[in-house]
C-alpha positions as CSV (number, residue, x, y, z in Angstrom):
1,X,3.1,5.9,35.2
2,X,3.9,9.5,33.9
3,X,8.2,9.9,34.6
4,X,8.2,13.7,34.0
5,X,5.8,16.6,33.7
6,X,7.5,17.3,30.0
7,X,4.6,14.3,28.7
8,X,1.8,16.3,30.0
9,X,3.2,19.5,28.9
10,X,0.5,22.0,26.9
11,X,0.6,21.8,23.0
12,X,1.2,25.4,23.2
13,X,4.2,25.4,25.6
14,X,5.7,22.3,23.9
15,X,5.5,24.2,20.8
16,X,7.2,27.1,22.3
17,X,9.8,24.9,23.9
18,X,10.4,23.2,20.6
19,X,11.3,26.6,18.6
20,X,13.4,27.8,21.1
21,X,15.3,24.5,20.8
22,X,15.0,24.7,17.2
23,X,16.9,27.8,16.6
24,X,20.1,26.9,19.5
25,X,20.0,23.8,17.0
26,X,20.5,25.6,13.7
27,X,23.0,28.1,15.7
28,X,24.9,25.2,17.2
29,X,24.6,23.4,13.2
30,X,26.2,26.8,11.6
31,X,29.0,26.9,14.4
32,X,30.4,23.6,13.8
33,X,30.3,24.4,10.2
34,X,30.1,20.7,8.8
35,X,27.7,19.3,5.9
36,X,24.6,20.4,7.4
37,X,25.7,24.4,7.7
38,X,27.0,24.1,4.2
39,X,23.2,23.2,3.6
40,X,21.7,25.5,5.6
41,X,23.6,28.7,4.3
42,X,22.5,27.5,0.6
43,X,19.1,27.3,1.7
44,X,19.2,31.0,2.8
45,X,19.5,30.5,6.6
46,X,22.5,32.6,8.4
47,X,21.4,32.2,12.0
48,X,18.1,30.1,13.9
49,X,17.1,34.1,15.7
50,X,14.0,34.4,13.2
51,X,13.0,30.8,12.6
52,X,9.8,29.4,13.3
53,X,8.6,25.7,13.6
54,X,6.5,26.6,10.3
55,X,10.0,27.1,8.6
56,X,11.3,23.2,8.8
57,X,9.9,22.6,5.8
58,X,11.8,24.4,3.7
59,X,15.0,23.6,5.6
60,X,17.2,20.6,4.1
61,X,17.0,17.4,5.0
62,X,19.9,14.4,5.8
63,X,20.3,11.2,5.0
64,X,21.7,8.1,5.9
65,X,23.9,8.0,2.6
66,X,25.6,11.4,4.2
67,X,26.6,9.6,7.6
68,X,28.3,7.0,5.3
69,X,30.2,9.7,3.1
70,X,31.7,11.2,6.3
71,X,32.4,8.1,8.1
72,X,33.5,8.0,11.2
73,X,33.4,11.6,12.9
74,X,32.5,13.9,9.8
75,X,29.1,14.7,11.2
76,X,30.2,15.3,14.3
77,X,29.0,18.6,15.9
78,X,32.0,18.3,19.0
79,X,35.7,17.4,19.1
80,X,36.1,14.0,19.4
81,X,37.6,14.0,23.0
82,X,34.7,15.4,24.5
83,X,32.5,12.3,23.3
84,X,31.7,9.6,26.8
85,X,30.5,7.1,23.9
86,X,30.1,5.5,20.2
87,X,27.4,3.1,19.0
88,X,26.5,2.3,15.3
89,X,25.3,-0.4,12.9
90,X,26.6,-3.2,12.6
91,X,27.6,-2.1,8.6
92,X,25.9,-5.9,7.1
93,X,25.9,-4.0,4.0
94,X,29.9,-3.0,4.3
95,X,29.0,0.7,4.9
96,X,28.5,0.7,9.1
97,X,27.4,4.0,10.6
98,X,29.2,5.7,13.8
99,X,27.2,7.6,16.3
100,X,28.6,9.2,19.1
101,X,27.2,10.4,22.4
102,X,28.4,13.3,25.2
103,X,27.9,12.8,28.5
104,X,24.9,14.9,28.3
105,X,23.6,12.9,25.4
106,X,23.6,9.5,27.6
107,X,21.7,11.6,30.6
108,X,19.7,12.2,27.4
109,X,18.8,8.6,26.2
110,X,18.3,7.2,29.9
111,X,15.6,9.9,30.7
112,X,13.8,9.3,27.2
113,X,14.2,5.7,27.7
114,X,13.0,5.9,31.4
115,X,9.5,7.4,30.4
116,X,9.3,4.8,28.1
117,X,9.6,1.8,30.4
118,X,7.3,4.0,32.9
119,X,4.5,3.9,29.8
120,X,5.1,0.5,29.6
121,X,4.1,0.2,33.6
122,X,7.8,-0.8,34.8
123,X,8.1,0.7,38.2
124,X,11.3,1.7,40.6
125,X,10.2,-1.8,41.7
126,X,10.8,-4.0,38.6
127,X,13.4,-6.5,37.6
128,X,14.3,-6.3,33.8
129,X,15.3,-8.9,32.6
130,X,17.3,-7.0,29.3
131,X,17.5,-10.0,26.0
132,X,18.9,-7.3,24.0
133,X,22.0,-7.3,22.5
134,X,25.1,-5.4,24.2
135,X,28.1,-3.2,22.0
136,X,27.6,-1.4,19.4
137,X,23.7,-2.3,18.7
138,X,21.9,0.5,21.3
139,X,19.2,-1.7,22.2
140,X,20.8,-3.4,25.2
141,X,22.6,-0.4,26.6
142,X,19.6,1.7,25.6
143,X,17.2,-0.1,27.9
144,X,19.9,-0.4,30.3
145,X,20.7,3.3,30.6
146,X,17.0,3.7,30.8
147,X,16.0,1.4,33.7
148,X,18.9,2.9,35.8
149,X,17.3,6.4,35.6
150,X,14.5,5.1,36.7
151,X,15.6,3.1,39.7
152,X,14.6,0.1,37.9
153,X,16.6,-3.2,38.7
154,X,18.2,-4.9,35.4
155,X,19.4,-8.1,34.3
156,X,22.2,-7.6,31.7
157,X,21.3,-10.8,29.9
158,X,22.0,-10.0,26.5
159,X,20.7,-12.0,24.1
160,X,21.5,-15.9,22.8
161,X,22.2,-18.6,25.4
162,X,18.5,-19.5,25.6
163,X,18.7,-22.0,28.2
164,X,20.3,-19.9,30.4
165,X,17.7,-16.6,29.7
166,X,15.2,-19.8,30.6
167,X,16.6,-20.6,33.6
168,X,17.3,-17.3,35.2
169,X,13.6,-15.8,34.4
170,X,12.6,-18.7,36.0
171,X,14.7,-18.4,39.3
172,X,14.7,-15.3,39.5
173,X,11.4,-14.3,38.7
174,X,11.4,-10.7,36.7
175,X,8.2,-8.9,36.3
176,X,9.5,-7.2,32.3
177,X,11.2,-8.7,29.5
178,X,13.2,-6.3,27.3
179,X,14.6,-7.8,23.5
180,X,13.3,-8.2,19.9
181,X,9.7,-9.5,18.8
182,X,11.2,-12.8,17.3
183,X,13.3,-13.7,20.2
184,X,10.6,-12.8,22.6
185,X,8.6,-15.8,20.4
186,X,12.0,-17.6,20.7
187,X,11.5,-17.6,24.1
188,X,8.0,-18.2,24.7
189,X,8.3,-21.3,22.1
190,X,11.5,-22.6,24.3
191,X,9.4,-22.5,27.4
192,X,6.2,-24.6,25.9
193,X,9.0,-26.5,24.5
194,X,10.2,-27.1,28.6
195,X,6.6,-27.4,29.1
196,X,6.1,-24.0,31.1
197,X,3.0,-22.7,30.4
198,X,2.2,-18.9,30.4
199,X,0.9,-18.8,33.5
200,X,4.0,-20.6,35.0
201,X,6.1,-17.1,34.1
202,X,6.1,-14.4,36.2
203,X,6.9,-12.0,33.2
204,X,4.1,-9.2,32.9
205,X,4.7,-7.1,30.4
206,X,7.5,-7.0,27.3
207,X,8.8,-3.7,25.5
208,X,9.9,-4.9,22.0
209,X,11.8,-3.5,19.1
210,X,14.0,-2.9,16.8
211,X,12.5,-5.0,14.2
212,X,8.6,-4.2,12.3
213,X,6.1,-6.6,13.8
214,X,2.5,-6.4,13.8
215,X,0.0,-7.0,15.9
216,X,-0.7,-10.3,14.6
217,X,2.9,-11.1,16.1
218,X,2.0,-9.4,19.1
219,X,-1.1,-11.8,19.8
220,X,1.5,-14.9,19.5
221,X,4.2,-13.3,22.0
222,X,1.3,-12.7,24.5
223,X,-0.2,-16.0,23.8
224,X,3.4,-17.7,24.5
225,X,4.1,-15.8,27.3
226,X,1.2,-14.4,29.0
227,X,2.1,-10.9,29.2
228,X,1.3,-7.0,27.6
229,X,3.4,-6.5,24.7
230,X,4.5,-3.3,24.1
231,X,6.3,-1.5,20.6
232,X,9.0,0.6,20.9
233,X,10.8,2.3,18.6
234,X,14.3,3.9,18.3
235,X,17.4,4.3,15.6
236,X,20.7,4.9,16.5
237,X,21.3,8.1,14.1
238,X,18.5,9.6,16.4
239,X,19.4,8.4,20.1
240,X,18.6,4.4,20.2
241,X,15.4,2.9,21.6
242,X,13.8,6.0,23.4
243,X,12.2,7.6,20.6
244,X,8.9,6.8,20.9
245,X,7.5,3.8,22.6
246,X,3.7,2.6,23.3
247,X,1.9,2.4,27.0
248,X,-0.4,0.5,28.7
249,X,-3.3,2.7,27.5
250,X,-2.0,4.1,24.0
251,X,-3.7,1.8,22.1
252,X,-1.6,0.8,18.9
253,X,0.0,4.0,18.7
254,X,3.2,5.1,20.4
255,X,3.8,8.3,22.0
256,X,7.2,10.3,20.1
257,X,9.2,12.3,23.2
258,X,9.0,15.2,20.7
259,X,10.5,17.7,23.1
260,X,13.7,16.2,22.0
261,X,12.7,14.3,18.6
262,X,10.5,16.5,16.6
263,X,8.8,14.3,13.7
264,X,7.7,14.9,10.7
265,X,5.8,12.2,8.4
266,X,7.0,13.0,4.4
267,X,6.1,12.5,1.1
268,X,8.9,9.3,0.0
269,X,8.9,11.0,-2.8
270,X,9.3,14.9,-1.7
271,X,10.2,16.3,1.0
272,X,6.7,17.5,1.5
273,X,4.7,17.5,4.8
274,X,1.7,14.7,4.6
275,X,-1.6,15.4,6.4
276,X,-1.5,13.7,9.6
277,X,-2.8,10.0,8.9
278,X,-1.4,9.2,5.9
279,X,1.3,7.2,5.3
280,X,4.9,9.3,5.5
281,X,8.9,9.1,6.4
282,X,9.8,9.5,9.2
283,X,11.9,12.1,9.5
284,X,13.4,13.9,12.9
285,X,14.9,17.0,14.6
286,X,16.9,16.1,17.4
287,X,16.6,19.9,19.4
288,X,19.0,18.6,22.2
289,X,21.4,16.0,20.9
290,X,25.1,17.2,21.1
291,X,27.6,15.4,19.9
292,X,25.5,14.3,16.5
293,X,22.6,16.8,16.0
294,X,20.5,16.0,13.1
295,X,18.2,18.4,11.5
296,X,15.4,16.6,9.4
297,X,17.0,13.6,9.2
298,X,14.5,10.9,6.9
299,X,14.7,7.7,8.5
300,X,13.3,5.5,5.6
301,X,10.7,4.2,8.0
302,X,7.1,4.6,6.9
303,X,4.5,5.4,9.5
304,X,1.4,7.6,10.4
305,X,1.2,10.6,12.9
306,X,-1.9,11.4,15.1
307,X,-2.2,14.1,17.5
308,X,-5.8,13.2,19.0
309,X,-5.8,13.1,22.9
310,X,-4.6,10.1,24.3
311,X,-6.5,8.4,27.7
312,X,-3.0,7.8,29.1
313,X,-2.7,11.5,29.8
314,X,0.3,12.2,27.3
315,X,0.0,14.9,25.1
316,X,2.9,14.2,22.7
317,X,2.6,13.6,18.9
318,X,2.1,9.7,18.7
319,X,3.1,7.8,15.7
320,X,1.7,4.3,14.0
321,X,4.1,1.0,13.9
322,X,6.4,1.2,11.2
323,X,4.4,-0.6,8.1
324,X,8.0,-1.1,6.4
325,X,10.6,0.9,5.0
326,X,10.8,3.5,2.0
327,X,14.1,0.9,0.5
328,X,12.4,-2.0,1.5
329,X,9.2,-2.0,-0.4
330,X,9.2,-5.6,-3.1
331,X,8.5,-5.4,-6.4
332,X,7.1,-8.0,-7.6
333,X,5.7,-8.2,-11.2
334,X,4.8,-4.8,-11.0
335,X,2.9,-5.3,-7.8
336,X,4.4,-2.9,-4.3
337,X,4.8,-5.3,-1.6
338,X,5.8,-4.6,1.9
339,X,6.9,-7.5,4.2
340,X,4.9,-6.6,7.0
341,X,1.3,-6.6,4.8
342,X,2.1,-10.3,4.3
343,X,3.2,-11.3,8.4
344,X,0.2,-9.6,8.9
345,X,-1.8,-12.6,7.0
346,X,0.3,-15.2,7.7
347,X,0.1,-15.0,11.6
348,X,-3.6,-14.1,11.3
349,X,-4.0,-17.9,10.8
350,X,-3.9,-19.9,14.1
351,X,-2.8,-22.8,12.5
352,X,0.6,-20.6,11.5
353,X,3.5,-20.3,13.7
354,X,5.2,-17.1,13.8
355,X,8.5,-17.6,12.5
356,X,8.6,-16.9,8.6
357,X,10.9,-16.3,5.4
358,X,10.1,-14.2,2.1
359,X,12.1,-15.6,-0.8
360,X,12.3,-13.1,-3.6
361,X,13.5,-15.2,-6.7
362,X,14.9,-12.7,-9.2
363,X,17.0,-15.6,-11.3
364,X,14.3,-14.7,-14.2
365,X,12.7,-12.1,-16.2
366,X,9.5,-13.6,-13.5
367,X,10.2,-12.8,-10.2
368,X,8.7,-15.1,-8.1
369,X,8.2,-14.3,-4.4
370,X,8.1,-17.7,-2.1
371,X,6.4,-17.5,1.0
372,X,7.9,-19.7,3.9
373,X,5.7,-20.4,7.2
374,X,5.5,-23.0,9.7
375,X,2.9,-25.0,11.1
376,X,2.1,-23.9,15.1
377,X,1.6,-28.2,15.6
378,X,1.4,-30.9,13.6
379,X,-1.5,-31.0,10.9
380,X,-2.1,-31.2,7.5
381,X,-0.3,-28.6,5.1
382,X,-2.6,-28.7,2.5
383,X,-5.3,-26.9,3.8
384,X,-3.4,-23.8,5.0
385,X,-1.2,-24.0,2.4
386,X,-4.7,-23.3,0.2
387,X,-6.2,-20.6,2.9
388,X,-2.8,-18.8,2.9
389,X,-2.2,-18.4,-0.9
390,X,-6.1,-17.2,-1.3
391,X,-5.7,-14.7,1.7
392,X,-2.5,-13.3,0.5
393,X,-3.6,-13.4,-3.1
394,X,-7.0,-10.9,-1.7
395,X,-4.5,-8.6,0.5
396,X,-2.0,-8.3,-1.9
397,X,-3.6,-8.6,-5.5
398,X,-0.5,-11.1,-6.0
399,X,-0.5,-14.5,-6.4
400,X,2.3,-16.1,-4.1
401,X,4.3,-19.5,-3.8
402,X,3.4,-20.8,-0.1
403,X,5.4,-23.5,1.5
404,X,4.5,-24.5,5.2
405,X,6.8,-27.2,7.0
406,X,6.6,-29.0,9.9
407,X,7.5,-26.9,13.2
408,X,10.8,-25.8,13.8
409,X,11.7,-26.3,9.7
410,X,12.7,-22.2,9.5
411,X,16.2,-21.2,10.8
412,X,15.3,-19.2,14.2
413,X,17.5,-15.9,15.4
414,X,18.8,-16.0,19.2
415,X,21.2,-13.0,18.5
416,X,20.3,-9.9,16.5
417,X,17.3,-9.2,14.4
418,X,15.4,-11.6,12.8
419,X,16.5,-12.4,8.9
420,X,12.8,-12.2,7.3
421,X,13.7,-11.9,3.4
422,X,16.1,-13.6,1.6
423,X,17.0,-12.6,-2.2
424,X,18.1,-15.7,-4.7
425,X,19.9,-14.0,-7.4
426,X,21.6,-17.2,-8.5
427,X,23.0,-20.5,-7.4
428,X,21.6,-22.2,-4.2
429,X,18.9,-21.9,-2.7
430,X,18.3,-20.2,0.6
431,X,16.7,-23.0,2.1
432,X,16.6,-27.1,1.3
433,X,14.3,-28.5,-1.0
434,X,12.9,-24.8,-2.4
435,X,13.0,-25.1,-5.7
């Protein structure tokens, strides 16, 4: 389903739409005379009259470091009393980031949000039944916001409590799931665990996020729980989930609402257009966000753009799954790993579960990076032990340390995103009997 005409909109009248909204931006940028007017005026720029989607290039970019140096309401473009709302990280790494939203901003998020659950083919009709988290993590509320714009009935669930989420899908029969990849295989292995098979469920589709997954992970949630499994993808500096999200008919790709989010894939090392395709930041304008408008604002996220027609009708910009992050890219005796390159082979075996942990042992000059997976039933180790090491050993030119346990060995996630690498610097190990 199509929510507004804006996804069908001409390239040429997008364009036109998106310049106009490019140069209130900069004007709005200069007037609140923060950070990013400082950076504009050294760049030349006194006013967004003459300025031309052909310009952004050569107009600075922000970073995530800069919402931490003016933590909480530096990068604010309006006073705080005229915000509705905050959200933000959840600062793991001791340095949490602060969005906040204007009334206008939330109308915002639940219309970007609604043609996302529309793409996914979530109806007026539907019952959501929402598994993600609720606070300061804009996933729950996100989807929440989003469903109510559309006319969609929600179940604010949140996520843990499994038995419960079990229960209540059951009785009360939901036709969409909304939460995270792993807990969505959290889920689907507590329900063969109840002995519910996927036809037993009356979910149909799913609209994940907020972790990388690949579509090796997607075949296991739809094995587990019979339905469509859909990406979408979001980050709170931007709006939250909303950004861009995949339909029924997008293929792999996912379609970026890039009247409001322009994007731009760059060079991680420049900040340098790549040709659409190729591997790039992500990196956004957000024309119509009030209370914190960004302008070229590098994500760290690595993906691909692609501006071919799509069968679903949309004409926007769509962009690739996220591969894995520009800061998140192992090292490992010289060899560039990402984490997602090795889920990617792990769950391609169908004698692998899908829950995993990378071990990145760094107490030596030799880093050694372990390999954790599970077995999907009971069965001999050896054997996959041998098929994974040779597999990853072809896709990554690296020669890993597999481990595969019995089922339910790994540590699983019921609240928040899944923990997928774990670094051992020194003294114990992350996990029993890893040596």
């Amino acid at each position: 389903m199509i929510f507004d005409r804006a996804e069908r909109m001409s390239t040429d009248e997008r364009a036109a739409l998106q310049q106009r909204r490019l140069r209130s931006l900069v004007d709005r940028l200069l007037a609140a005379d923060g950070l990013q007017a400082t950076r504009l005026r050294a760049a030349g720029v006194a006013g967004g009259a003459d300025l031309t989607l052909d310009d952004l290039p050569g107009l600075p970019t922000v970073r995530k470091v800069d919402l931490w140096e003016h933590y909480p309401y530096g990068m604010l473009a309006v006073p705080r009393t005229a915000l509705a709302g905050l959200h933000g990280s959840s600062g793991t790494s001791g340095r949490p980031t602060i969005v906040g939203y204007t009334e206008a901003d939330l109308r915002l998020w639940g219309q970007v949000m609604a043609r996302s659950l529309a793409g996914a083919g979530i109806t007026p009709d539907s019952l959501i039944h929402n598994a993600y988290g609720y606070g300061l993590f804009t996933g729950g509320l996100g989807v929440h916001h989003g469903a109510r714009t559309l006319g969609a009935a929600v179940l604010p669930i949140s996520a843990g409590t499994t038995s419960r989420q079990l229960r209540l899908i059951t009785d009360l029969a939901p036709d969409a799931l909304t939460c995270t990849p792993s807990y969505a295989v959290y889920l689907g292995e507590a329900f063969a665990a109840a002995g519910v098979g996927p036809d037993e469920i009356s979910l149909t589709v799913g609209v994940h996020g907020a972790e990388p997954w690949t579509d090796a992970m997607r075949d296991k949630i739809e094995a587990l729980l019979g339905i469509r499994a859909l990406d979408i993808y979001g980050l709170s500096e931007i709006i939250g989930p909303g950004v861009a999200c995949q339909t029924l008919d997008s293929g792999s790709w996912l379609h970026v609402q890039e009247d409001h989010f322009y994007v731009e894939a760059l060079d991680p090392n420049g900040d340098t257009p790549v040709p659409d395709g190729e591997l790039g930041e992500l990196t956004f304008t957000t024309f119509t966000k009030q209370a914190l408008p960004l302008l070229r604002y590098r994500t760290g996220d690595l993906a691909r753009l692609d501006r071919a027609p799509s069968p679903d009708g949309r004409t926007s910009v769509k962009m690739s799954r996220i591969v894995g992050r520009a800061d998140d890219m192992l090292v490992v005796r010289g060899v560039n790993v990402y984490p997602s390159e090795i889920e990617s082979v792990l769950l391609a075996d169908p004698a692998v579960a899908a829950q995993y942990l990378l071990v990145l042992d760094t107490r030596t000059a030799q880093t050694r990076l372990v390999v954790c997976g599970e077995l999907a039933a009971d069965a001999d180790p050896a054997p996959v032990v041998a098929r994974l090491s040779a597999a990853l050993h072809e896709r990554l030119g690296l020669r890993c340390d597999v481990r595969v346990g019995a089922p339910g060995t790994l540590p699983r996630t019921e609240v928040g995103k899944a923990v997928r690498l774990r670094r051992w610097e020194s003294g114990e190990p992350p996990l029993p009997d890893l040596a």
